[in-house]
C-alpha positions in Angstrom: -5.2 -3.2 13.1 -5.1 -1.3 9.9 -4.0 -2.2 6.8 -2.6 0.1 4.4 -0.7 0.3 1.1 2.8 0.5 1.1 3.1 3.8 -1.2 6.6 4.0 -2.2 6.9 0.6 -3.0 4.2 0.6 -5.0 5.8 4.0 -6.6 8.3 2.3 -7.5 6.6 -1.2 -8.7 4.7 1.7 -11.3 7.5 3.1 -12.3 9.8 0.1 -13.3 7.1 -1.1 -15.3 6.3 2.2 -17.1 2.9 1.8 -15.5 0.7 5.2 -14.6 -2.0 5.6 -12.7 -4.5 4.7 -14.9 -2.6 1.8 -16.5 -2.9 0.7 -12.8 -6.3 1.0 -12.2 -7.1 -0.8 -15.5 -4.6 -3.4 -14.4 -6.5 -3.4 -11.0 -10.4 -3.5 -12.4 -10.6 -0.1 -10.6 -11.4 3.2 -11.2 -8.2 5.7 -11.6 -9.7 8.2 -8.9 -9.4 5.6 -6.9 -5.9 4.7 -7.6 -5.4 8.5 -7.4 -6.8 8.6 -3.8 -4.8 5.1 -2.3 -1.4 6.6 -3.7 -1.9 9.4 -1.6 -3.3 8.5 1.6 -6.8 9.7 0.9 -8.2 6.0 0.9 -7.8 2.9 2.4 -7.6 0.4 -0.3 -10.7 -1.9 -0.3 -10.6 -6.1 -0.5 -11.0 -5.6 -4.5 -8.3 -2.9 -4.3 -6.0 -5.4 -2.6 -7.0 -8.5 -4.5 -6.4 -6.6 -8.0 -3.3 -5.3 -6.6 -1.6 -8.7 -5.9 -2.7 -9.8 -9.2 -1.1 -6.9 -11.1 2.2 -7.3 -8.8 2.9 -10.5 -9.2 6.3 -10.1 -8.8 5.4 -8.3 -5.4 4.7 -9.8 -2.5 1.9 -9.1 0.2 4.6 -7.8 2.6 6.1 -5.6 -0.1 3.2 -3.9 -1.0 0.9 -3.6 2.0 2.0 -2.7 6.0 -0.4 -3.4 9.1 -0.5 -0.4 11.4 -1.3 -1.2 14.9 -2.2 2.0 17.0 -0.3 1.9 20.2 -2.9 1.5 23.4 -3.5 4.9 25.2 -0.7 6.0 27.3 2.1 3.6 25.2 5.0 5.2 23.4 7.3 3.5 21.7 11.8 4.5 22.7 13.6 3.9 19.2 15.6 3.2 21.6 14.6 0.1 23.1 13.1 -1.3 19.6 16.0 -3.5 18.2 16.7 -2.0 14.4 14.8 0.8 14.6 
């Protein structure tokens, strides 16, 4: 199981506030390259990524602003059609 960052959410998190990147990543104790690199897929974000994150967000929730991505085992596919509300 993977975790990753939920990118527009957090998008959009930045944006109400008026935050950029590097107001994040001061926000977060981090370095703006690495913001720069989460945002856009290029990095997982780390345990101090995710701990400053939550701090910054307060407003956010875990849910909100992180998803778990469980690869499917070899062979699976998943039918939209059988998955209720996809």
């Amino acid at each position: 199981m993977r975790l990753t960052l939920n990118i527009p959410k957090t998008l959009e998190f930045m944006d109400q506030k008026g935050w950029s990147e590097t107001d994040l990543a001061n926000k977060i104790g981090c370095s703006r390259v690495q913001v720069y690199r989460v945002l856009r897929g290029q990095r997982a974000p780390g345990n101090e990524f995710i701990a400053g994150l939550l701090s910054a967000c307060r407003e956010m929730g875990f849910n909100d602003l992180f998803i778990f991505e469980e690869p499917l085992p070899f062979g699976n596919e998943v039918d939209e059609e059988e998955v209720p509300n996809a």
